[in-house]
VMD Tcl script that draws the C-alpha trace (Angstrom):
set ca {
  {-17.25 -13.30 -15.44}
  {-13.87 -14.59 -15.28}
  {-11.13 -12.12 -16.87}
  {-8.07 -13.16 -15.79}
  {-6.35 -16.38 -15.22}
  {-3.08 -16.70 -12.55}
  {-0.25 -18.31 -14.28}
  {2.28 -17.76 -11.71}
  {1.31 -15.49 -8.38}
  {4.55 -14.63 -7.56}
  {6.01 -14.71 -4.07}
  {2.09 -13.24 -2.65}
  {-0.39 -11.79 -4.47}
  {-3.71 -10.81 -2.50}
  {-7.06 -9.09 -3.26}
  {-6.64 -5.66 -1.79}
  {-9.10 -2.39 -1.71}
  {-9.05 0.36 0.94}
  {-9.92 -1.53 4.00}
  {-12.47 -2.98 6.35}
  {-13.22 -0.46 8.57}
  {-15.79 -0.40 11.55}
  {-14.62 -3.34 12.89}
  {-11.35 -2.72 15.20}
  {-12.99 -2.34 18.45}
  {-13.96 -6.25 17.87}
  {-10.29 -7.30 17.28}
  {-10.60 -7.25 12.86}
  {-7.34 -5.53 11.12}
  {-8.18 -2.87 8.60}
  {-6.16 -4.63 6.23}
  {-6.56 -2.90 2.62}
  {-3.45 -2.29 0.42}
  {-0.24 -1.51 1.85}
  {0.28 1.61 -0.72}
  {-3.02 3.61 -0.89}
  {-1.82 5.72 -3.27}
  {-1.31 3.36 -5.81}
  {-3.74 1.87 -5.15}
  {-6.15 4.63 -5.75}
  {-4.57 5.99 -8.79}
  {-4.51 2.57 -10.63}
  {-8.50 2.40 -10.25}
  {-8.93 5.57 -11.39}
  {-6.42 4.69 -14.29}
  {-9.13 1.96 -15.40}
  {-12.26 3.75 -14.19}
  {-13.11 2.39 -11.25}
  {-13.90 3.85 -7.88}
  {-10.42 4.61 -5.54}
  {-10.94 1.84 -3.23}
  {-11.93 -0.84 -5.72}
  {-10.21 -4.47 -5.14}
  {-7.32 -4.86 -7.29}
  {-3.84 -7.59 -7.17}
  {-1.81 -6.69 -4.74}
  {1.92 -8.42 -6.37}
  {4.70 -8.42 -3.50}
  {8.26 -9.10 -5.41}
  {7.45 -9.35 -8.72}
  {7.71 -12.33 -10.84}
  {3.69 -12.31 -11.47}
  {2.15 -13.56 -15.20}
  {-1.39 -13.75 -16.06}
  {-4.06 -14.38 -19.22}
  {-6.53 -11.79 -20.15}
  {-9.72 -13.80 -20.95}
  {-11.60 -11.44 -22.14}
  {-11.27 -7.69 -23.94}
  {-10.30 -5.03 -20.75}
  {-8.59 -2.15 -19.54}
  {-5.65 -2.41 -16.74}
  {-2.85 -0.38 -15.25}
  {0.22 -1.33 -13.25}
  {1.24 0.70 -10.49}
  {3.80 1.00 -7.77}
  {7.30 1.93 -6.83}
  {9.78 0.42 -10.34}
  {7.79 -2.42 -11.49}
  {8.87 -3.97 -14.54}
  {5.82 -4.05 -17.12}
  {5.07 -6.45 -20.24}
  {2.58 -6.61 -22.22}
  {2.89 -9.99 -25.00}
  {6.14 -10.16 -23.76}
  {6.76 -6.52 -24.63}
  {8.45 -3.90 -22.01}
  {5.59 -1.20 -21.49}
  {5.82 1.86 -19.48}
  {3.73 1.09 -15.63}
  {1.58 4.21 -14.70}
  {-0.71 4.38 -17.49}
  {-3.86 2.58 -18.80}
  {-3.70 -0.27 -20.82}
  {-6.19 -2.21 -23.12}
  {-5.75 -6.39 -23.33}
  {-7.81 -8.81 -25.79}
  {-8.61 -12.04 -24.88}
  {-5.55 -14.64 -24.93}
  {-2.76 -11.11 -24.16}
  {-0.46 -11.61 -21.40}
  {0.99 -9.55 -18.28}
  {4.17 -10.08 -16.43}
  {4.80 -7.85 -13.58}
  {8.62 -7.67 -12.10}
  {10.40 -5.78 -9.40}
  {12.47 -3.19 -10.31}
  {15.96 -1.82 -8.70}
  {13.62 -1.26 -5.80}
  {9.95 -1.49 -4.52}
  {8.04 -4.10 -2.90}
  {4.90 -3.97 -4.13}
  {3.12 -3.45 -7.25}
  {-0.63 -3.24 -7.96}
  {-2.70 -4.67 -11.23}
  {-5.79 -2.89 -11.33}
  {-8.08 -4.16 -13.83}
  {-11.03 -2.52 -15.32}
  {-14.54 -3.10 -13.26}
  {-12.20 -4.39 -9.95}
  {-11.43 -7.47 -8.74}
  {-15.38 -9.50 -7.63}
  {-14.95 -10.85 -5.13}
  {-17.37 -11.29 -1.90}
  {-17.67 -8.61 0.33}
  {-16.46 -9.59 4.14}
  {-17.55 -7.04 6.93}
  {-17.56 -4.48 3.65}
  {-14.39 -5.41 2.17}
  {-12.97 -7.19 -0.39}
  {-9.39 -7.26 1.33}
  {-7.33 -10.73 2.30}
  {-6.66 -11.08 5.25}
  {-3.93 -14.21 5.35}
  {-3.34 -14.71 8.79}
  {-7.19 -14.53 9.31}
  {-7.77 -16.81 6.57}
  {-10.75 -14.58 5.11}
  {-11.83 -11.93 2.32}
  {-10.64 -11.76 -0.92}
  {-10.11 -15.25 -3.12}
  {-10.87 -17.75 -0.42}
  {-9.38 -16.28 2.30}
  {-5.89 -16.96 0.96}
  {-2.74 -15.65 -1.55}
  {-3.44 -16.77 -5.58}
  {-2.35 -19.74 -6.70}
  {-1.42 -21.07 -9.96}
  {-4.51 -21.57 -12.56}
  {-7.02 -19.37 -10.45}
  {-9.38 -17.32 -11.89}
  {-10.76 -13.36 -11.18}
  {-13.42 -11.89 -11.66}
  {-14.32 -8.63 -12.66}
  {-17.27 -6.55 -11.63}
  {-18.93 -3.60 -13.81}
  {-17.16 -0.48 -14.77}
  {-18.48 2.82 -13.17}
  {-16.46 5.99 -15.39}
  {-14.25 6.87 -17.37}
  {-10.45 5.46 -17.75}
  {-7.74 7.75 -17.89}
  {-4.69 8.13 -20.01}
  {-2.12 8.13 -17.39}
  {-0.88 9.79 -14.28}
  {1.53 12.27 -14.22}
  {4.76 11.99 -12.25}
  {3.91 14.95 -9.45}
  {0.80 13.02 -8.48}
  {2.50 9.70 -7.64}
  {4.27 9.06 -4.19}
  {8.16 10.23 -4.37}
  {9.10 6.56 -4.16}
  {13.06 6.36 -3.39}
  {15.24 3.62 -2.35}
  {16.44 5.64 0.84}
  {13.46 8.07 1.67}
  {12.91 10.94 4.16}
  {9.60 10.59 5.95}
  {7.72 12.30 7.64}
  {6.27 11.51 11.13}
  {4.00 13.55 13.77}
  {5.76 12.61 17.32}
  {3.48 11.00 19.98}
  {0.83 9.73 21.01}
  {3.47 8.25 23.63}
  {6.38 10.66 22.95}
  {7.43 11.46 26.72}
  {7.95 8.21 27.13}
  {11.24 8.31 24.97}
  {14.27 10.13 26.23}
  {15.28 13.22 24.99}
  {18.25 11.67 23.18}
  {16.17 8.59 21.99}
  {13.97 11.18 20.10}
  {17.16 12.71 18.84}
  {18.31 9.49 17.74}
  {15.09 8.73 16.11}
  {15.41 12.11 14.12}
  {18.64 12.15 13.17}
  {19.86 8.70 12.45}
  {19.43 6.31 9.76}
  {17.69 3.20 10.34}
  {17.43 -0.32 8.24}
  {14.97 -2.30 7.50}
  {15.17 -5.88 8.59}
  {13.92 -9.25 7.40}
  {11.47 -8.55 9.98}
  {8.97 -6.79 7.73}
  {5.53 -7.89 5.79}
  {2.16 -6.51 5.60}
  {1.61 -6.29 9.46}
  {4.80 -4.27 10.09}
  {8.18 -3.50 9.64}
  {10.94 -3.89 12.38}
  {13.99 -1.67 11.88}
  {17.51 -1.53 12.99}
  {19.99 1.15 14.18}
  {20.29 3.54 17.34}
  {18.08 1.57 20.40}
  {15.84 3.96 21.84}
  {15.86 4.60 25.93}
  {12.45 4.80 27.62}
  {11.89 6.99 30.73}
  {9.78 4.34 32.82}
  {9.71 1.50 30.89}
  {8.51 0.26 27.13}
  {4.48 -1.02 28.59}
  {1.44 0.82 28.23}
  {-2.40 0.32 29.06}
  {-3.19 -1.22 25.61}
  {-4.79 1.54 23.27}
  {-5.46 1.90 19.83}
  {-2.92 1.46 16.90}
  {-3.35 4.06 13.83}
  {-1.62 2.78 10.82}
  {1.86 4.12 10.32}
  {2.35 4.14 14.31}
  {5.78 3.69 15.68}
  {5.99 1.11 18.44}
  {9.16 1.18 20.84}
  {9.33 -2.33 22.38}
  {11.58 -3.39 25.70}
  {14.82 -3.57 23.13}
  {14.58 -0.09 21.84}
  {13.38 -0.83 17.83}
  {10.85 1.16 16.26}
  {8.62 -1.11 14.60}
  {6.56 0.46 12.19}
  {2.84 -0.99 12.06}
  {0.88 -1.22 8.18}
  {-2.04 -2.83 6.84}
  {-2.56 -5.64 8.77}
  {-1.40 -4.41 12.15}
  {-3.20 -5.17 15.15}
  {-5.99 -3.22 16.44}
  {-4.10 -2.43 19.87}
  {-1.14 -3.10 21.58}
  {0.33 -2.64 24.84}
  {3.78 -0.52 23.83}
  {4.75 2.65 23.29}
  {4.21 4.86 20.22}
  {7.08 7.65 19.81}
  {5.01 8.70 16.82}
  {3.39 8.08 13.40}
  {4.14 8.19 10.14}
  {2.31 10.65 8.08}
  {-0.71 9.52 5.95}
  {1.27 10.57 2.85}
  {4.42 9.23 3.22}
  {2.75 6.11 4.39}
  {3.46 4.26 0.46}
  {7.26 4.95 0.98}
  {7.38 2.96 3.48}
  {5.31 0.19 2.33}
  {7.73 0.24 -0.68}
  {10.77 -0.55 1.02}
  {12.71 -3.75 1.06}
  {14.87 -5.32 3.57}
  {18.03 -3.48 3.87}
  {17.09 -0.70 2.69}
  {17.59 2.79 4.75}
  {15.27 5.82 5.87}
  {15.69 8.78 7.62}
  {12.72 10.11 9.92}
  {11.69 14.24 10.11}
  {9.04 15.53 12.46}
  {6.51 17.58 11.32}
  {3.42 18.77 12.95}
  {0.22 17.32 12.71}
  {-1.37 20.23 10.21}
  {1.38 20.16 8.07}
  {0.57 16.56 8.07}
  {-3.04 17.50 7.44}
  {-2.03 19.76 4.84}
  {0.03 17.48 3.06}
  {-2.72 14.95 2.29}
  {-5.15 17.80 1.46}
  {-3.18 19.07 -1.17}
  {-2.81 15.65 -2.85}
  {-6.10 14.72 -2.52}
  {-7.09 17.95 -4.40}
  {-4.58 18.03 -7.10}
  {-5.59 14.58 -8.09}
  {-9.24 15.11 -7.93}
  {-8.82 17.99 -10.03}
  {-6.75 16.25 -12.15}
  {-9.27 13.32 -12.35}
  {-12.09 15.99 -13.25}
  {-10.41 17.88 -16.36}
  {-9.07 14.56 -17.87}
  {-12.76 13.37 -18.00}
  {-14.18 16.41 -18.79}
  {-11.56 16.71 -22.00}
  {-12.66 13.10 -22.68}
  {-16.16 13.97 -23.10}
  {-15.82 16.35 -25.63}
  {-13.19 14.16 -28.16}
}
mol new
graphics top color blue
foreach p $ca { graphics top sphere $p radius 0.5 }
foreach p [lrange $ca 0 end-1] q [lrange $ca 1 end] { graphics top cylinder $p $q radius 0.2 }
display resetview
C-alpha cells in the first residue's frame, strides 16, 4: 500500500536498511545506511525492527505526502523538521493523516538525514536487502535515487513506537569531531611520523566524498616500502593510504577489497560522525585499542536496548 508520495527527493534520497551481507567474497558492497545509528533508532522510534528500510535524504531539501494515517521519525545529525509547514523537533515519533506533509532540511551541519516511516519502506528484497545500490543499479526503488511523483510503500508494523530518544543515546554529532580509530591492519607500513601525523593533525574533508568514501586533505603520509598490497578485505570505516599519502576513509558502499594500505579503522561507533560530515569540514583522529573499541559499542548497544525495553514495558501498562 502506497503511503507516501515524493514531491521533491532532494539532492539523493535512497532506500537504505542495514546491509546486504554474505555476499562480498563475490564482489557485492554491503551498502546499507551510511549512519547506523540513526538509522536504527528511527525504526525503533516507529516500531519497526533496527535494520528496517527507511529514506535515506543526503542535503536536505526533501518534501513528501502522507497518503495514508502513519507514524514517522526524522533522524540524523541537525535536520530541519516540518510537519504542515510547521518547525517540529527531529528525534521523536510523529503521527501524519492522509494529505499531511514533511519537509526535511539540512541544518548548520550534517549530511544525512533519515525518514523512517512506520512498517518500513517495501520494497523487494535483493540478495536479503532492501538497500540501493546506485552505481550497481539494483535494490531499493528500481535500482535508482527517488524521483519526483514516486510512490513507497510500507510493509506491516511489528511493536511498539516510542516517544522519543534521549540525547545520550544518539551519536555525539559535531561539526569538527574527534574519532576514534584502532591502528592497522597495515600499520607498519606507515612511518613512524606518518602515524604521528595521522594522530595529531587535523584533516579536511574534500569534495571527494559520497557514500563509497571520503578522501581527506592535510599532512601526506610516508610509506616504508611503498603504498601496494596483495588485495585483501575492506571493513567499513578502513583507512586507505594511496601512492599520494591521503587517507581515504571507505563507508557504505566501499568496495569489497582493494589493493592499498590500511593505517587503521575507524571505530564501529564513531562510524555516524563521519558519515555526517560535509566537505570542508575538519576531524581529528585518536587511537584506541580494539576492546575499548569493543567496549564502546557494547555499552551503546545495551543502554539502548534497555532503554527500548522499559519504554515498552511502561507503554503496556498506560
Amino acid at each position: 500500500m502506497n503511503a507516501l508520495r515524493i514531491d521533491d527527493p532532494g539532492p539523493l534520497t535512497t532506500v537504505q536498511d542495514a546491509g546486504r551481507f554474505g555476499y562480498q567474497d563475490r564482489g557485492v558492497p554491503v551498502c546499507g545506511a551510511m549512519d547506523p545509528a540513526a538509522l536504527i533508532l528511527g525504526n525503533l522510534l516507529v516500531g519497526n525492527k533496527p535494520g528496517e528500510a527507511a529514506l535515506e535524504i543526503l542535503f536536505g531539501g526533501f518534501r513528501a505526502t502522507f497518503l495514508n494515517s502513519t507514524v514517522f521519525a526524522v533522524t540524523g545529525a541537525d535536520p530541519e523538521v516540518r510537519h504542515n509547514g510547521e518547525r517540529v523537533a527531529p528525534w521523536v515519533s510523529l503521527t501524519a493523516a492522509p494529505g499531511d506533509t514533511v519537509a526535511v532540511d539540512a541544518g548548520d551541519f550534517g549530511a544525512r538525514h533519515y525518514l523512517c516511516v512506520k512498517g518500513g519502506v517495501d520494497v523487494p528484497l535483493v540478495l536479503g536487502s532492501k538497500s540501493t545500490y546506485v552505481r550497481g543499479g539494483f535494490g531499493g526503488h528500481e535500482g535508482r535515487a527517488f524521483r519526483k511523483g514516486d510512490m513507497v510503500a510500507t510493509g506491516v508494523p511489528v511493536d511498539t513506537a516510542l516517544d522519543c530518544i534521549p540525547r545520550r543515546l544518539r551519536p555525539a554529532y559535531d561539526p569538527s569531531p574527534m574519532v576514534r580509530v584502532v591502528l592497522g591492519p597495515q600499520a607498519e607500513r606507515i612511518t613512524e611520523q606518518g602515524l604521528q601525523y595521522l594522530l595529531s593533525s587535523p584533516y579536511t574533508v574534500t569534495q571527494r566524498a559520497d557514500r563509497m568514501g571520503i578522501m581527506l586533505d592535510g599532512p601526506k603520509l610516508t610509506h616504508t616500502r611503498g603504498a601496494d598490497i596483495l588485495s585483501d578485505g575492506i571493513a567499513l570505516g578502513s583507512i586507505q593510504v594511496p601512492g599520494e599519502g591521503l587517507p581515504f576513509i571507505l563507508m557504505a558502499d566501499r568496495a569489497t577489497t582493494g589493493g592499498y594500505v590500511k593505517a587503521a579503522t575507524v571505530v564501529t561507533r564513531d562510524i555516524p560522525l563521519v558519515a555526517q560530515l560535509l566537505p570542508g569540514a575538519v576531524l581529528h583522529f585518536c587511537a584506541v585499542t580494539i576492546e575499548e573499541a569493543r567496549e564502546a559499542h557494547l555499552k551503546w548497544a545495551f543502554l539502548v536496548k534497555r532503554f527500548v525495553e522499559r519504554q515498552r514495558a511502561q507503554k503496556k501498562t498506560e
